[in-house]
C-alpha positions in Angstrom: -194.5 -20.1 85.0 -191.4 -21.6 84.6 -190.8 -24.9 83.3 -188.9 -26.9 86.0 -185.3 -27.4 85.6 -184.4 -31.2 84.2 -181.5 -32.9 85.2 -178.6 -32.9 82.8 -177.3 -36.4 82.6 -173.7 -36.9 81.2 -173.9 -37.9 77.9 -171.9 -41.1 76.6 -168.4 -40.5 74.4 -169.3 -41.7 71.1 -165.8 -41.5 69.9 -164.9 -44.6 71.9 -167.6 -46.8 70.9 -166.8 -48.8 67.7 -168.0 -47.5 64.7 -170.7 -49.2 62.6 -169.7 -51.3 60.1 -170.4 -48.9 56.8 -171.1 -51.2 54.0 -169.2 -50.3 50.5 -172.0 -49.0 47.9 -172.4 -52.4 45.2 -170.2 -52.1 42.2 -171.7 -53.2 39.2 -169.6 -54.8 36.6 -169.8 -53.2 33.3 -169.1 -55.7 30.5 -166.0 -55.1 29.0 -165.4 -53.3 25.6 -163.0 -54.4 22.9 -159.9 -52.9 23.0 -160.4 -49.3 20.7 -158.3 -46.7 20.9 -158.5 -44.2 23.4 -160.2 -40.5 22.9 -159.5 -37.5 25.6 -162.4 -36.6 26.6 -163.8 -33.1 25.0 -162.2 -31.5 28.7 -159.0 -33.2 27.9 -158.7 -32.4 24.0 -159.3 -28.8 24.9 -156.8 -28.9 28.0 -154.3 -29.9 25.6 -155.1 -27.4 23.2 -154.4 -24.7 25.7 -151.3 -26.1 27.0 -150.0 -26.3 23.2 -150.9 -22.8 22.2 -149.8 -21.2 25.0 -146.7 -22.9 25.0 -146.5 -21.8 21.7 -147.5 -18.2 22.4 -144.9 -18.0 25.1 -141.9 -19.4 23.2 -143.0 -16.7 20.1 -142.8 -14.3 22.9 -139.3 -15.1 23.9 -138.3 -15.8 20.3 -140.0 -11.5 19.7 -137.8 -10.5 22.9 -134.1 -12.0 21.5 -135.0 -10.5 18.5 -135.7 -7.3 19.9 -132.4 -7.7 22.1 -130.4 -8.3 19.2 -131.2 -5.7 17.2 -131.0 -3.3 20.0 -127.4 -4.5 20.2 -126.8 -3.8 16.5 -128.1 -0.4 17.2 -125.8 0.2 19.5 -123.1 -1.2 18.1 -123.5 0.5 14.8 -123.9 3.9 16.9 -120.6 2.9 17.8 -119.4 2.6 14.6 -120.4 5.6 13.1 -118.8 8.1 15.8 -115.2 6.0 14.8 -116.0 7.0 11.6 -116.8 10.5 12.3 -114.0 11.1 14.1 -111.8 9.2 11.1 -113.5 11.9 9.2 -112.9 14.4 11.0 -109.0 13.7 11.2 -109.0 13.0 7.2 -110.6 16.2 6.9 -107.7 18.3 8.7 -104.8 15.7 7.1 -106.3 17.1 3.7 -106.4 21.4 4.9 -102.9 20.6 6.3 -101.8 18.8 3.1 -102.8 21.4 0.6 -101.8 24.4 2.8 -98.2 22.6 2.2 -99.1 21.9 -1.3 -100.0 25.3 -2.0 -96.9 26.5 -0.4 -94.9 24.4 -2.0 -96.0 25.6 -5.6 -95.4 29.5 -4.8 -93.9 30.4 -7.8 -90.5 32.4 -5.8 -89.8 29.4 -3.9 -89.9 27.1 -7.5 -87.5 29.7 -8.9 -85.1 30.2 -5.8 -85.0 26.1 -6.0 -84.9 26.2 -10.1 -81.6 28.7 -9.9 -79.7 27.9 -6.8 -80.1 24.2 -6.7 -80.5 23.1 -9.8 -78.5 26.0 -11.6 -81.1 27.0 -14.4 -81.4 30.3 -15.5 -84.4 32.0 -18.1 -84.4 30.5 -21.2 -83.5 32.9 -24.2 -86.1 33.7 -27.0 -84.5 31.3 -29.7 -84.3 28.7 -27.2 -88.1 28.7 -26.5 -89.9 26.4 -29.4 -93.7 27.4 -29.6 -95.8 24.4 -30.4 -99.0 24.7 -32.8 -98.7 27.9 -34.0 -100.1 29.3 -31.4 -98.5 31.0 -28.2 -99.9 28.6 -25.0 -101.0 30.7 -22.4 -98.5 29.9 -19.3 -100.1 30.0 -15.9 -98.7 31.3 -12.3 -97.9 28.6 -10.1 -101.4 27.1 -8.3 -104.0 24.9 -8.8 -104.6 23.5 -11.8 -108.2 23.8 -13.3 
């Protein structure tokens, strides 16, 4: 059996009728303290806490980075400056072969003598004019380096 069918009445809008006055919940009055200084509450304190150390965490961060910046840029920098140096090195290096390739040839002993008798007119001593000193005969060297 089936339950007869009801007629559906229209139902009123409730959004246009007034609403009920809602009454406000009663405040009691607390009685008022003496003025004492105020304490955060234990949320507060340790809200404050965290905002401080990470604050602090984050500006030792940044404070690690520039310092790893810098010295990356001495690093550079002084990479820099060593290959200026080599290459000054390098160039002394050569100055110094050049300079005792010309010192060398300018100590031959025939060019000393060509110079010794055409320029400056000298000729070989003779035996009385040569004056040993000490008794002994010095040994004389070739032309060269000196040791």
């Amino acid at each position: 059996m089936s339950a007869p069918a009801q007629k559906s009445r229209p139902r009123p809008n409730r959004a246009l009728e007034p609403a009920a006055p809602v009454e406000a919940p009663e405040k009691r009055k607390k009685p008022k303290k003496k003025a004492e200084p105020e304490t955060p509450a234990p949320g507060r304190r340790s809200s404050a806490r965290f905002v401080m150390l990470w604050t602090a965490a984050v500006l030792a961060c940044a404070a690690a980075f520039v310092v790893h910046l810098s010295m990356r840029f001495e690093t550079v920098r002084l990479g820099y400056d060593v290959g200026a140096e080599r290459r000054e090195q390098r160039r002394l290096v050569e100055q110094k072969r050049l300079l005792s390739l010309e010192a060398a040839t300018l100590r031959e002993a025939t060019r000393v003598e060509a110079i010794a008798r055409g320029t400056l007119k000298m000729s070989e001593p003779s035996p009385e004019q040569v004056v040993p000193l000490g008794g002994r005969r010095r040994q004389t060297r070739a032309a060269g380096r000196v040791r």
